[in-house]
N, C-alpha and C positions, 0 to 999 in steps of 0.2 A: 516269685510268681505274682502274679498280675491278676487279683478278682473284680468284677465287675457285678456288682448287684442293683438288678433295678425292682420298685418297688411302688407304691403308692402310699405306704407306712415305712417311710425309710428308719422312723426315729426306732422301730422294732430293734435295730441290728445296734443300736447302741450298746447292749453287752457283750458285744464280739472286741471292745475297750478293754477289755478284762480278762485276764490270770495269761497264761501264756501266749494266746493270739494274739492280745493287748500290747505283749513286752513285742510279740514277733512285727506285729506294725511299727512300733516306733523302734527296732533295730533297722528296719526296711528289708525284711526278709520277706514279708508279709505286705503284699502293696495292696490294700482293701479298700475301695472306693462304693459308698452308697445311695443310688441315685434316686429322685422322684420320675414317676413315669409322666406325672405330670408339666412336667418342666420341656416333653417336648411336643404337648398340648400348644393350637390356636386360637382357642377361642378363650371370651373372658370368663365360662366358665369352668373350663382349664377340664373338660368332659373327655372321659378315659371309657364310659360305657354305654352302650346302646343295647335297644331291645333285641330279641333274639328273631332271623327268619325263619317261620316257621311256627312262630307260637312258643308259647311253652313259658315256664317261671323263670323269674329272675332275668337278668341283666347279661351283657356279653361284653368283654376289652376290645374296642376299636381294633383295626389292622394298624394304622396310620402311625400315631404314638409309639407303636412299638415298632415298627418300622423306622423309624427316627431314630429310638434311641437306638438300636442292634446297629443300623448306617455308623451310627457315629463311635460306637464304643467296638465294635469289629475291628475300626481304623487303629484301633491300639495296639494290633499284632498281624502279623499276616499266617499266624494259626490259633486261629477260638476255637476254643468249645463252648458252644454255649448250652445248657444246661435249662430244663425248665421241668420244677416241682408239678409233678399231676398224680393225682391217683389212676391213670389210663395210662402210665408208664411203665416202664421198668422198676422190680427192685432193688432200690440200694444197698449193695454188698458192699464186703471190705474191699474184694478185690475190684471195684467199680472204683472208691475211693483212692486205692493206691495208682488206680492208672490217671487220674486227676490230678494227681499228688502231681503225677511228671509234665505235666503241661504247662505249657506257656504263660497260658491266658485265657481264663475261665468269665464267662458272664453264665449268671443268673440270673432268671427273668420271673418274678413272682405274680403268677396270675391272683386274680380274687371273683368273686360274683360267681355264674356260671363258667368262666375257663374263657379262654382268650379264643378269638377267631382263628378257625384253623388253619387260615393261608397265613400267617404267622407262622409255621412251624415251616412248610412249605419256602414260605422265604428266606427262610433263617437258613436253611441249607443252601443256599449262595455263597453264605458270608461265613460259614464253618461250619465244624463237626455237632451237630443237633441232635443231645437226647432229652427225652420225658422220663423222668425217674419218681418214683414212688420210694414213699419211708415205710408203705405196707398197706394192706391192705382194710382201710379205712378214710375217712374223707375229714380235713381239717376245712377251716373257713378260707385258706391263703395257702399259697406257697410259703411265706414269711418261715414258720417253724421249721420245714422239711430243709429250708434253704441254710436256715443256720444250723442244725444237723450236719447236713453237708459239708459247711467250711469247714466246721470243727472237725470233723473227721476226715477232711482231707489235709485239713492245716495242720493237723500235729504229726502228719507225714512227711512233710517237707522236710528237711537236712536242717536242725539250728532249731527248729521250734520245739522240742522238748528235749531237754538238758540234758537226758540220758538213753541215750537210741537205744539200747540196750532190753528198755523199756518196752520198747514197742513189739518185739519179737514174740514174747509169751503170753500176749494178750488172744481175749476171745474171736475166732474167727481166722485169726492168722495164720494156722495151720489146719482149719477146716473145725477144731472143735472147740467150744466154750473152755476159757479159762479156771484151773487148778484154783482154791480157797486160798485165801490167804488170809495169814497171822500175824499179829505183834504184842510187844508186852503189856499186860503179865503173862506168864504163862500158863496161872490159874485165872479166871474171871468169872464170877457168879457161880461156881461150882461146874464151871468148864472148861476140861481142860485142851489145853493146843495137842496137837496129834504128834506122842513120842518121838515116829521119826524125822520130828523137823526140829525135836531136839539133840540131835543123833551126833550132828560134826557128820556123817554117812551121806556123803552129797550123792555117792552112784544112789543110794536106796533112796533119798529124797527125790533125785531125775524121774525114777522108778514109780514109788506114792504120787507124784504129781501127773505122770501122765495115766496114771490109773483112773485118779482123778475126773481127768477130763473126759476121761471116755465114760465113766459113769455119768457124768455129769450130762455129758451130751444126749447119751442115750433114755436118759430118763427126761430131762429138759427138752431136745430139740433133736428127737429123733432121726427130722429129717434129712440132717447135716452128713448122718452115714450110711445114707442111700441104701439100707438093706431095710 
């Protein structure tokens, strides 16, 4: 897979170098590329924002620039999605991230200031599939965070990027409810001990205590996961 992120703080995505997405780029499973938005700026002072019509605080991302870079990083596939971090988007679920997992060729477009002019969005559905995703319902300074959120949780989807697929399957969300506890040694720690039956060898009664687990878990954490 093929990411495209653009950015005006490109040097942000520098830890996306690190622990498995890191090995997955220099395998070339992982093709991560991170751009300045300024870079497809004309003037000498390489100006990415204007006031807003209409009044009001703060600053606005030109059309123009962004329109450059989407023209030229589109040309990369003849199917993008391109992706842009907003709190006035959608939110980002697992099952949002696995259907990303399967695509070609993903650009992210990281607004800042007030949010980028909206015939940007508009234009961007020429050039491929177009959503606005939220990480929830709150406001950061950038896209930057929510974006790298994203990769991560779409990059350890891919086939190759985490060593044990295995893995992936009993995590939180995968099957609609938050993840069973987990344990390691000792089997006492601070006058605590691990739960008998996952001392058992009883792998059916373990299956059994784990998904009890989660249904407690959900129900008291994140009720709303089980729509009653």
């Amino acid at each position: 897979m093929r990411i495209d992120v653009v950015s005006i703080f490109p040097s942000y995505f520098d830890g996306l170098s690190l622990s498995l997405l890191g090995k997955a780029r220099e395998s070339g499973i992982l093709d991560l590329h991170v751009h300045d938005l300024r870079d497809w700026t004309s003037d000498r002072h390489r100006t990415v924002d204007d006031t807003p019509y209409g009044g009001g605080a703060g600053m606005v991302m030109k059309p123009e620039p962004w329109a450059l870079a989407l023209d030229e990083l589109s040309a990369h596939s003849d199917a993008s999605t391109i992706i842009f971090p907003s709190p006035a988007g959608e939110v980002f679920r697992q099952s949002r991230a696995r259907e990303l997992a399967e695509q070609e060729h993903l650009i992210i477009g990281c607004g800042r200031y007030e949010g980028i002019d909206e015939r940007v969005f508009e234009y961007a559905v020429s050039l491929g599939d177009v959503h606005l995703v939220s990480l929830g319902d709150y406001v950061l300074n950038g896209g930057e965070v929510a974006a790298m959120a994203m990769i991560e949780a779409v990059g350890r989807l891919i086939p190759g990027v985490v060593g044990n697929p295995e893995s992936l399957v009993e995590e939180s969300h995968e099957d609609g409810l938050l993840e069973y506890p987990s344990y390691t040694k000792p089997a006492q720690w601070r006058s605590r001990d691990v739960p008998e039956v996952l001392l058992s060898g009883n792998h059916g009664a373990i299956a059994t205590w784990r998904r009890e687990q989660q249904l407690e878990r959900t129900r008291t954490r994140r009720p709303d996961l089980l729509g009653d």
